[in-house]
N, CA and C atoms as an extended XYZ file, in Angstrom:
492
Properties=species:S:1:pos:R:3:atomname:S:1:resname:S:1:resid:I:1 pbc="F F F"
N       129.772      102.208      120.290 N   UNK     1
C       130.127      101.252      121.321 CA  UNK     1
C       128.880      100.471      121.720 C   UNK     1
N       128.778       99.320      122.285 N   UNK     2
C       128.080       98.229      122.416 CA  UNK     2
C       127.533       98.039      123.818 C   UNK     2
N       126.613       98.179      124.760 N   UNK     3
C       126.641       98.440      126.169 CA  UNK     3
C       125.416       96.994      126.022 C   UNK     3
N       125.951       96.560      127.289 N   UNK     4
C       124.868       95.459      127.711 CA  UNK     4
C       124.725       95.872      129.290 C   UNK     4
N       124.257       95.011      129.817 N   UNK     5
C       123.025       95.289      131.028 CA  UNK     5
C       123.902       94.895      132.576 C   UNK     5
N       124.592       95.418      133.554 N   UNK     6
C       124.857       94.803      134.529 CA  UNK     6
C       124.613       95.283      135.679 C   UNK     6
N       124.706       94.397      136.299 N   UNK     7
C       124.774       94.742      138.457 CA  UNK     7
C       125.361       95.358      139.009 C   UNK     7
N       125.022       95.916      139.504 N   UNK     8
C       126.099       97.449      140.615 CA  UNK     8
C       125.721       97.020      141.909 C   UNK     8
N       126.583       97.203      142.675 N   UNK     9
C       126.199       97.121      144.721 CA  UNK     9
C       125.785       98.345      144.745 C   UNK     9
N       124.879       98.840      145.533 N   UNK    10
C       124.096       99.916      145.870 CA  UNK    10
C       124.988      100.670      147.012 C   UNK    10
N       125.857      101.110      146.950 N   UNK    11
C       126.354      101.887      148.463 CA  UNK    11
C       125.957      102.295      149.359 C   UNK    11
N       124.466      102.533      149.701 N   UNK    12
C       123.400      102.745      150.319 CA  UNK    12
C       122.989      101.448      151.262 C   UNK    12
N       122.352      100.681      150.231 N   UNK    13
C       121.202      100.041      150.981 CA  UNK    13
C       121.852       98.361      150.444 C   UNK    13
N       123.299       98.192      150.037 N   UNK    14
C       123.541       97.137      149.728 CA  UNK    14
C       122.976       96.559      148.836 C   UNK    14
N       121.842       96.195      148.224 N   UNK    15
C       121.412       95.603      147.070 CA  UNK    15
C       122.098       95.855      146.030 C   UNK    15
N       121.553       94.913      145.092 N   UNK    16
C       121.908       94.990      143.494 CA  UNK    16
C       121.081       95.673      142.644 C   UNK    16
N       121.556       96.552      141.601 N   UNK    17
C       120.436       96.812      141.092 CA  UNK    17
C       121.219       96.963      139.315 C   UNK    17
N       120.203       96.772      138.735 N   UNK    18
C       120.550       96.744      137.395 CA  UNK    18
C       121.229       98.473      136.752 C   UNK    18
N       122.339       98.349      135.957 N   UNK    19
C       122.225       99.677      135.012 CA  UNK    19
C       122.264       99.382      133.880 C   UNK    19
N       121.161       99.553      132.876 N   UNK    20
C       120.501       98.937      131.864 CA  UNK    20
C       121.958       99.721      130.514 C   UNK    20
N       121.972       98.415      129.435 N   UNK    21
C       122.013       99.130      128.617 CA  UNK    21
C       121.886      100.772      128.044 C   UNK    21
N       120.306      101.130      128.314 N   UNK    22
C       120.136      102.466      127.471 CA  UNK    22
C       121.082      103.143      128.699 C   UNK    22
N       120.810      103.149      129.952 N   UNK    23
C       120.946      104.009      130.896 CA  UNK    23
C       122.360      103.971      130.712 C   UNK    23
N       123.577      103.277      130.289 N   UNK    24
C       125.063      103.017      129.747 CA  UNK    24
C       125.100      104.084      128.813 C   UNK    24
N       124.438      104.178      127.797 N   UNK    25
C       124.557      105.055      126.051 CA  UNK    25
C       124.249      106.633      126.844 C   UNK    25
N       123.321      106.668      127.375 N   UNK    26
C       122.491      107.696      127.820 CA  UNK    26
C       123.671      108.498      128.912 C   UNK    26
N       124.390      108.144      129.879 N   UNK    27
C       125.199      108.275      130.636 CA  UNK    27
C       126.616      108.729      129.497 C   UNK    27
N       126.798      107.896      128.483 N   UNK    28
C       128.026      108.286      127.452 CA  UNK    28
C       127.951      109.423      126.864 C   UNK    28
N       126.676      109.836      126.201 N   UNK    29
C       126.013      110.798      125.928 CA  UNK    29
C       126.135      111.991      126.561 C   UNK    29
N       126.059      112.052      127.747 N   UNK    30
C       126.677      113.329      128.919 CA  UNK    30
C       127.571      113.216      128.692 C   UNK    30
N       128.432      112.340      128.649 N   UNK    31
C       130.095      112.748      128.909 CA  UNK    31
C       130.078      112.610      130.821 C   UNK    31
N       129.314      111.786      131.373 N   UNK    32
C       129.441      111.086      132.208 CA  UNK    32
C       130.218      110.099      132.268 C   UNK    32
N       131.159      110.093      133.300 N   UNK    33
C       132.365      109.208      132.907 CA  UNK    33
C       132.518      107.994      134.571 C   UNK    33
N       131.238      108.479      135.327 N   UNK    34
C       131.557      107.396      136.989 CA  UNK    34
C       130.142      106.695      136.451 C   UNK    34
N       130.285      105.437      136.806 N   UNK    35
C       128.785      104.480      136.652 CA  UNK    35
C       128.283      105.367      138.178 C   UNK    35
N       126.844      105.047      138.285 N   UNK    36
C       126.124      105.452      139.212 CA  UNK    36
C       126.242      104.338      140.720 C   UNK    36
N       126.591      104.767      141.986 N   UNK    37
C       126.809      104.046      142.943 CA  UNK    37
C       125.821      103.873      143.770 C   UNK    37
N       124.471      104.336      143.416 N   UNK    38
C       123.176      104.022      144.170 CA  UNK    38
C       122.488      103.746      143.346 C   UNK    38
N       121.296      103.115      144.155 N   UNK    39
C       120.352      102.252      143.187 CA  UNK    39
C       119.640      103.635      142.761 C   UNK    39
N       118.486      103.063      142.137 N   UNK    40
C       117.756      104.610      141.663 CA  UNK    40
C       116.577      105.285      142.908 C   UNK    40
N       115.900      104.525      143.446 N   UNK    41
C       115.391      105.046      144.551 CA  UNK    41
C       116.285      105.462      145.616 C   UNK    41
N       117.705      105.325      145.754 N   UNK    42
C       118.210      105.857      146.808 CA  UNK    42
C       118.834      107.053      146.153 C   UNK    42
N       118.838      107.289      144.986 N   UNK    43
C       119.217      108.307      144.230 CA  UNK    43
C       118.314      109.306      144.204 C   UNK    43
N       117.017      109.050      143.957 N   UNK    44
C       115.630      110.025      144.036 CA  UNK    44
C       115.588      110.587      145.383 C   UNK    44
N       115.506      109.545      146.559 N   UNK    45
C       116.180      109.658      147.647 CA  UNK    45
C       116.603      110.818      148.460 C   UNK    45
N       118.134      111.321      147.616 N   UNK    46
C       119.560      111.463      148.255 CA  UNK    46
C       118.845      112.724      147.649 C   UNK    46
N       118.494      112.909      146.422 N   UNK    47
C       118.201      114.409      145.725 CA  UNK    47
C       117.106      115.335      146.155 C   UNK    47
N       115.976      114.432      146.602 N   UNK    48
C       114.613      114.995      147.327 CA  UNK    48
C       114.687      115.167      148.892 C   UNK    48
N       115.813      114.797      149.116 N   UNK    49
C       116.151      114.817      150.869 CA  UNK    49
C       115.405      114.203      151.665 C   UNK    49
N       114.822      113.182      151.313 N   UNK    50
C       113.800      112.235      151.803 CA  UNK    50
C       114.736      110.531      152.212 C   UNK    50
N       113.940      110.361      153.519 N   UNK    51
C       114.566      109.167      153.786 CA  UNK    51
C       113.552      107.884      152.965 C   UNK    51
N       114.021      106.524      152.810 N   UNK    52
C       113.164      105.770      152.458 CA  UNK    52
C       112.420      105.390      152.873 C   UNK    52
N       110.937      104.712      153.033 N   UNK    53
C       110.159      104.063      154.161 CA  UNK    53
C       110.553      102.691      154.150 C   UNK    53
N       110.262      102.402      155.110 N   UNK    54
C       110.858      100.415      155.410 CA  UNK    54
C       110.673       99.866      154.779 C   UNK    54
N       110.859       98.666      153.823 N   UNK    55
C       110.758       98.250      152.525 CA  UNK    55
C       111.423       97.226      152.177 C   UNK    55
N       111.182       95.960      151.398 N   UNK    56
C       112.183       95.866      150.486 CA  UNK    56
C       112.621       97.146      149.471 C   UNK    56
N       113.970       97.275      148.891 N   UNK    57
C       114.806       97.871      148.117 CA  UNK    57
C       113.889       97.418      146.766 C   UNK    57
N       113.146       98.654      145.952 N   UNK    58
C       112.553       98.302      145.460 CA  UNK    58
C       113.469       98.213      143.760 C   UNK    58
N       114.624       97.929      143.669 N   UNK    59
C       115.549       97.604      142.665 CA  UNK    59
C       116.653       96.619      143.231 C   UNK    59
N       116.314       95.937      143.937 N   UNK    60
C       117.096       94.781      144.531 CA  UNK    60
C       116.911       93.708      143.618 C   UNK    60
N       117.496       93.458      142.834 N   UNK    61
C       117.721       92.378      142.185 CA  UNK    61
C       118.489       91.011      142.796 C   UNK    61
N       119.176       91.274      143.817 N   UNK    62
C       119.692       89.756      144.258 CA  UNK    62
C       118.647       89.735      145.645 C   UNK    62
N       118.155       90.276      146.401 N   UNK    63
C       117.052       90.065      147.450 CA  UNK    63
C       118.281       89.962      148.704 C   UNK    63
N       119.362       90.372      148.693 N   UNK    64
C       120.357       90.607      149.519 CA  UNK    64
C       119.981       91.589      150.463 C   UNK    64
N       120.089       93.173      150.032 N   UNK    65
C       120.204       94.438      149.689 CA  UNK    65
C       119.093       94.398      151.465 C   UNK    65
N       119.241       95.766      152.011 N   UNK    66
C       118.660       95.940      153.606 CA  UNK    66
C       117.319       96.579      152.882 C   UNK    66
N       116.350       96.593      153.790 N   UNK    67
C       115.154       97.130      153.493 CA  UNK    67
C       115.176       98.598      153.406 C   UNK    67
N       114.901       99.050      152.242 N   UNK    68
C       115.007      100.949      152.160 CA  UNK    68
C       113.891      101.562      151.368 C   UNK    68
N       113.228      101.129      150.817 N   UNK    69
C       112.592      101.665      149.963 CA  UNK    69
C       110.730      101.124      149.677 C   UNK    69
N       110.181      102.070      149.236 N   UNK    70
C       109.207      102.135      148.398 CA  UNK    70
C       108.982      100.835      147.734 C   UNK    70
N       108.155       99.937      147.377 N   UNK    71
C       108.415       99.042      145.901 CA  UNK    71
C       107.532       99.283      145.288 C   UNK    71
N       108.204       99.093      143.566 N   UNK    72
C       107.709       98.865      142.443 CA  UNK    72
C       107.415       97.439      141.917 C   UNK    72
N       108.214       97.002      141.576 N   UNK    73
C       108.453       95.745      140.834 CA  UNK    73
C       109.383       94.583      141.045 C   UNK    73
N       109.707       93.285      141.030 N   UNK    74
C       110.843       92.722      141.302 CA  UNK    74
C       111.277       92.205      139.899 C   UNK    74
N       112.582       91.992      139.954 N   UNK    75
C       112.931       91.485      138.556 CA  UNK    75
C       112.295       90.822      137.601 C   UNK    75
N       111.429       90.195      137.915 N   UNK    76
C       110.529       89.748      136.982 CA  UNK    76
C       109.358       90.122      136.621 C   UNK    76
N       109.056       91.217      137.015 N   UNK    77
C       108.418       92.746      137.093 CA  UNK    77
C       106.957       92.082      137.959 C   UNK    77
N       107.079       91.356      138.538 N   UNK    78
C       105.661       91.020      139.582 CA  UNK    78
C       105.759       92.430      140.884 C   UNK    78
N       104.818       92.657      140.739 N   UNK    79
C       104.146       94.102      141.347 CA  UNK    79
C       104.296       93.696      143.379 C   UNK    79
N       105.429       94.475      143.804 N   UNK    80
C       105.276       94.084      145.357 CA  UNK    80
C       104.458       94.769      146.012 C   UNK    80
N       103.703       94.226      147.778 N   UNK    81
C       102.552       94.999      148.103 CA  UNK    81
C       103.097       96.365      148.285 C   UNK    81
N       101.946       97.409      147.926 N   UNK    82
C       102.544       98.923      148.644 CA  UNK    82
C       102.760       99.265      149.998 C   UNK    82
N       103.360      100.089      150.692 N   UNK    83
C       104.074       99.865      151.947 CA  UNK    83
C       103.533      101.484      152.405 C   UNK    83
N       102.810      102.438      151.125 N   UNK    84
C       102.179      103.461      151.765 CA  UNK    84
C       101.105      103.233      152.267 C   UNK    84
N       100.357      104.030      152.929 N   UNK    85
C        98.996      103.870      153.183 CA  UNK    85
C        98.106      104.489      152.282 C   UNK    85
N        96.418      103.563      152.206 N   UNK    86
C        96.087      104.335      151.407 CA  UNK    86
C        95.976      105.583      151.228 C   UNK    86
N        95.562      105.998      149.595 N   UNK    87
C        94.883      107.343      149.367 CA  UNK    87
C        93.542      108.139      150.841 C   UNK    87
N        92.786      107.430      151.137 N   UNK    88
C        91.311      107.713      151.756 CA  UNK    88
C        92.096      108.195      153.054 C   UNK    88
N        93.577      107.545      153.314 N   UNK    89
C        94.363      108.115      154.834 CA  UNK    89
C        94.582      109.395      154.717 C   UNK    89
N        95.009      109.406      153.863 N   UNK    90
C        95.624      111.117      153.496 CA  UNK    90
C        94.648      112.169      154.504 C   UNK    90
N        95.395      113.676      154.605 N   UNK    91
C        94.385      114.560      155.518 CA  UNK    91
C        94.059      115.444      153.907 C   UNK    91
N        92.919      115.833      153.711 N   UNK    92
C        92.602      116.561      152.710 CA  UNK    92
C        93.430      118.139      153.152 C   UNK    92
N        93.247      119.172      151.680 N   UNK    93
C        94.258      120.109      152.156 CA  UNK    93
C        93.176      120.800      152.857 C   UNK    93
N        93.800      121.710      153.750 N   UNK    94
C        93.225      122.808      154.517 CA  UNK    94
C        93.614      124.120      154.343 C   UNK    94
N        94.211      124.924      153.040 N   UNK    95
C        95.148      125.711      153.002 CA  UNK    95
C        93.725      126.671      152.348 C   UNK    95
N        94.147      128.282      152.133 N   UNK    96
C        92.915      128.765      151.517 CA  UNK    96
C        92.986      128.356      150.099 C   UNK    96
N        91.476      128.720      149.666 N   UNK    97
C        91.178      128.914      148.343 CA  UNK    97
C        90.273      129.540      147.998 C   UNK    97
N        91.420      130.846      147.004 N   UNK    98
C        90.169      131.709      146.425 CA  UNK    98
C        89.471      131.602      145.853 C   UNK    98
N        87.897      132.334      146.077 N   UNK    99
C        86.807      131.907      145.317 CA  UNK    99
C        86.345      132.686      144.103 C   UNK    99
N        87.627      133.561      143.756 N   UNK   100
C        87.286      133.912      142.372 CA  UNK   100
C        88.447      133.715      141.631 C   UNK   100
N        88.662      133.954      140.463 N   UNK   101
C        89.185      133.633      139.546 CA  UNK   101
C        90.527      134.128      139.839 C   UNK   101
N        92.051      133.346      139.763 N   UNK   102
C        93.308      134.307      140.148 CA  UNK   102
C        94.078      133.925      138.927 C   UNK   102
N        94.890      134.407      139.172 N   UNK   103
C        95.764      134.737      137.808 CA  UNK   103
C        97.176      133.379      138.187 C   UNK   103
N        97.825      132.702      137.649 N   UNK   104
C        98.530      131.476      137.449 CA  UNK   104
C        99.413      131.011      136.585 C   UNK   104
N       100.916      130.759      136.493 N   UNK   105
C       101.341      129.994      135.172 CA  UNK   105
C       101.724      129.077      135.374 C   UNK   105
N       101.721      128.450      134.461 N   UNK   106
C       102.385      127.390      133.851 CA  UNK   106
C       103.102      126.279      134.385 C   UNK   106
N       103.411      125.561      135.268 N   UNK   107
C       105.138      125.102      135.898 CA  UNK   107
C       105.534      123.921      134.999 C   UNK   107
N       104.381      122.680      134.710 N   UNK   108
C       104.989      121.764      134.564 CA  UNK   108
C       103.730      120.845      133.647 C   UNK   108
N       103.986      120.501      132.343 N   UNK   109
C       102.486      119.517      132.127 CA  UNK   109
C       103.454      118.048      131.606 C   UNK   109
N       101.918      117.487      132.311 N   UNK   110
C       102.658      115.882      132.093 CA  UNK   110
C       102.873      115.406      130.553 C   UNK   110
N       104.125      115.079      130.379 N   UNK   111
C       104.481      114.656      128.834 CA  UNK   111
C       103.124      114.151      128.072 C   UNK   111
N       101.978      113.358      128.462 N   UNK   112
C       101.503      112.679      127.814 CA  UNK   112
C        99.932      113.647      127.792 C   UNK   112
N       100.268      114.621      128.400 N   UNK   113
C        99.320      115.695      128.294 CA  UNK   113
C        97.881      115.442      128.685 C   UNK   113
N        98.181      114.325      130.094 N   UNK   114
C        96.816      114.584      131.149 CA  UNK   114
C        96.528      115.119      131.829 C   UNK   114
N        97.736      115.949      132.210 N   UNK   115
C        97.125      117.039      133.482 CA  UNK   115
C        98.706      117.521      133.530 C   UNK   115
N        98.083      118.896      134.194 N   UNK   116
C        98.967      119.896      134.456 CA  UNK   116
C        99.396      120.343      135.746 C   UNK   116
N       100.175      121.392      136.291 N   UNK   117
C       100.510      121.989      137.788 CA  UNK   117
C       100.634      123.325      137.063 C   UNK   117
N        99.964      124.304      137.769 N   UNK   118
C       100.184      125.561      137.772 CA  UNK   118
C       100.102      126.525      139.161 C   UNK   118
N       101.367      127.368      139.504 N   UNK   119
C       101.242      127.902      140.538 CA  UNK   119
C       100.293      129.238      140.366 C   UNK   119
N        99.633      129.587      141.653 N   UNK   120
C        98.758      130.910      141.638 CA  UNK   120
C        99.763      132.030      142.722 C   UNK   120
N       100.289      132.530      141.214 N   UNK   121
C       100.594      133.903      141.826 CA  UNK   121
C       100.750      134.542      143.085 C   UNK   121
N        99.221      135.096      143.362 N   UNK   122
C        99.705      135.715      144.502 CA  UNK   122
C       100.001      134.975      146.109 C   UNK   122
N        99.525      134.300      145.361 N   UNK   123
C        99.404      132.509      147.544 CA  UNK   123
C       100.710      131.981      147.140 C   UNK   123
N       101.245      131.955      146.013 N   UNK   124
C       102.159      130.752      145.638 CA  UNK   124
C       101.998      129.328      146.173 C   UNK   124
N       100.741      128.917      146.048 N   UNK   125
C       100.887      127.211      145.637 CA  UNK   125
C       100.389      126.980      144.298 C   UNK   125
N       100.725      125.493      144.716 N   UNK   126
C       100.476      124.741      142.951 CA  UNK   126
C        98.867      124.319      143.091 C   UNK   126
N        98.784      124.458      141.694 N   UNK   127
C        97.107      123.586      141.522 CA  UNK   127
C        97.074      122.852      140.473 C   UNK   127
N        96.778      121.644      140.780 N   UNK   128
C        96.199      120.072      139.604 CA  UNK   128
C        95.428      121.006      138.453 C   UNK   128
N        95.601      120.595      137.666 N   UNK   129
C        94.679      120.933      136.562 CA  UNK   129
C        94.382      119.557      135.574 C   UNK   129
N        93.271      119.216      135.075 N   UNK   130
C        92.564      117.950      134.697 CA  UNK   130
C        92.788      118.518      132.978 C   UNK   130
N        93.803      117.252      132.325 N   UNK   131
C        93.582      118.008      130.708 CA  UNK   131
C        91.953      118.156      129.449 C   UNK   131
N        91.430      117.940      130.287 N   UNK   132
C        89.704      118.214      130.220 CA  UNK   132
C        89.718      120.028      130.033 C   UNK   132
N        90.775      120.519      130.979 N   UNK   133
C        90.433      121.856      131.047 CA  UNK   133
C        91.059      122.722      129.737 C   UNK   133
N        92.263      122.038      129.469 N   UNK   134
C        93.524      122.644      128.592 CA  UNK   134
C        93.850      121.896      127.175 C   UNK   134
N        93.310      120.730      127.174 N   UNK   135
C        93.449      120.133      126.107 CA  UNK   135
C        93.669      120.667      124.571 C   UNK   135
N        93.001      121.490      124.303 N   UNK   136
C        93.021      122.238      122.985 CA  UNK   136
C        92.973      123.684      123.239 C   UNK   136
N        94.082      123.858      124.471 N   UNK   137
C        94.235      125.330      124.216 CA  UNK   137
C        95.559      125.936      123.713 C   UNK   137
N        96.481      124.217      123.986 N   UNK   138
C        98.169      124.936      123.226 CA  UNK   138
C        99.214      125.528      124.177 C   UNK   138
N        98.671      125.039      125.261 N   UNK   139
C        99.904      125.893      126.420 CA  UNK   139
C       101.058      125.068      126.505 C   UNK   139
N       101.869      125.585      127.045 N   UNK   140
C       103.226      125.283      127.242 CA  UNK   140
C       103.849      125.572      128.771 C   UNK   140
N       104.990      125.539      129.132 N   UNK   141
C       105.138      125.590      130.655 CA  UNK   141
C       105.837      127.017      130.496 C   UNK   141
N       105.253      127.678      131.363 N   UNK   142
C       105.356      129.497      131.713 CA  UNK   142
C       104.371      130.062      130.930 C   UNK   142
N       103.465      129.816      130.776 N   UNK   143
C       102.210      130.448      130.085 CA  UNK   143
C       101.626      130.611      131.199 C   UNK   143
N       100.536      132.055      130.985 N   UNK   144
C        99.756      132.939      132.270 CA  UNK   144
C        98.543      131.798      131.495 C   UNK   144
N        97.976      131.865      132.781 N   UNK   145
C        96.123      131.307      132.647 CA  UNK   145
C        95.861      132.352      133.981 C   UNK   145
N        94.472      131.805      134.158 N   UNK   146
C        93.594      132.674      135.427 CA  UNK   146
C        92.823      131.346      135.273 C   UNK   146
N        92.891      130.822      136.784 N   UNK   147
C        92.284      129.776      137.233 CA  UNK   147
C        90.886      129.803      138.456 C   UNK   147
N        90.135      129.236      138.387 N   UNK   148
C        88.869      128.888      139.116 CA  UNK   148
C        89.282      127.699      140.111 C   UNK   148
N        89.926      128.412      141.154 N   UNK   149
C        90.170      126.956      141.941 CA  UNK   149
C        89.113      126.506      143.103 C   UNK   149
N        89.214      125.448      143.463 N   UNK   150
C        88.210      124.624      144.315 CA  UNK   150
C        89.322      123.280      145.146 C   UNK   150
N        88.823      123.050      146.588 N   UNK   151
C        89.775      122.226      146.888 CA  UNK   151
C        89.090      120.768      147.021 C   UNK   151
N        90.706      120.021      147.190 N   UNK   152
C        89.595      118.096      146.842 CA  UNK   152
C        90.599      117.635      147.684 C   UNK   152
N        90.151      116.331      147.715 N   UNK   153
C        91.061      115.527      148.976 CA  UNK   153
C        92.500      115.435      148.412 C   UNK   153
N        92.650      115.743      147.761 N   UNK   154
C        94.401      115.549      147.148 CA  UNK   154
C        95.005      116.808      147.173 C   UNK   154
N        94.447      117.913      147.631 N   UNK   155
C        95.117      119.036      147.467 CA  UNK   155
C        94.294      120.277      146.079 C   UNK   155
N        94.697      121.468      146.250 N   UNK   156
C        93.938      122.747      145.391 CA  UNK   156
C        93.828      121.900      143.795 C   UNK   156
N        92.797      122.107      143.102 N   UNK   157
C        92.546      121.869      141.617 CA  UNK   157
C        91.399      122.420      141.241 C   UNK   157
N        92.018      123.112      139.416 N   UNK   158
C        91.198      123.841      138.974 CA  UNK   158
C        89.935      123.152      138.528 C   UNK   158
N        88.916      124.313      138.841 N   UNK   159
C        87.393      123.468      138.424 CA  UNK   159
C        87.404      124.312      136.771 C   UNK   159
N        88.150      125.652      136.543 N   UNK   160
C        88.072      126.324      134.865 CA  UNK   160
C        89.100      126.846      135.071 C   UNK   160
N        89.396      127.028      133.523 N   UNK   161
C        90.921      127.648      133.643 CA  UNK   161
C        90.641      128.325      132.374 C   UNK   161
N        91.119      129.360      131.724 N   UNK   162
C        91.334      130.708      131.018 CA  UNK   162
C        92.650      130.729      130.780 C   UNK   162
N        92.998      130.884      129.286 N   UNK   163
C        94.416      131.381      128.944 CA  UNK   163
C        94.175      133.163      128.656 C   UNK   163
N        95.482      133.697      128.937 N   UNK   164
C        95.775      134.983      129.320 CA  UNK   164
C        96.553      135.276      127.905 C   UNK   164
């Protein structure tokens, strides 16, 4: 079957927003059978239990749509201003961090294999890991390491990491 590209009303936030071709095949593919009735940020949204910040609708394609969201891009993919505040606002973390080596797996590495998240065991939080550390060691997500953590303004990240 043949899918081309159209406009949906957002049930949310009123705007338009595109459902692309692939996202048509990709949806057939499930055996998904309702088109999607929110845009995609009110969808990320609705699932993370997060409200939007004031915004243009950052998939508003007709510029109708009420202010809800985050922006990315506008249809002609020109970059809108960001509506967070900067990085330097942020409060750095304050949570502990052990100063010797703890034991950690796996949760999640970024497809393109720059960096990783691994929770530590016994605290249960997550820690950044830089693919500087893991690059050629072959891990996968649920693999044990023992991590050297240290904290930075973005939150816990490993300064060495050890596969187990």
């Amino acid at each position: 079957m043949s899918y081309i590209d159209k406009e949906i009303a957002c049930r949310e936030c009123g705007g338009r927003f595109v459902f692309t071709a692939g996202e048509q095949e990709f949806y057939a593919d499930k055996g998904f059978t309702n088109e999607p009735t929110r845009c995609p940020a009110q969808r990320r949204a609705r699932k993370n239990g997060h409200p939007l910040p004031p915004g243009p609708c950052p998939h508003d394609v007709s510029g109708a749509g009420s202010t809800s969201g985050a922006s990315t891009a506008s249809r002609d993919g020109a970059a809108r201003a960001r509506t967070s505040p900067p990085r330097s606002a942020h409060n750095p973390y304050t949570g502990r961090v052990p100063n010797t080596p703890v034991p950690a797996r796996v949760l999640r590495i970024d497809p393109a294999g720059r960096f990783l998240f691994a929770r530590v065991e016994p605290d249960g939080f997550d820690v950044y890991v830089h693919h500087s550390l893991f690059r050629d060691a072959g891990l996968r997500e649920g693999d044990q390491v023992r991590l050297l953590v240290e904290a930075s303004d973005r939150g816990p990240r490993a300064r060495s990491l050890w596969v187990e």
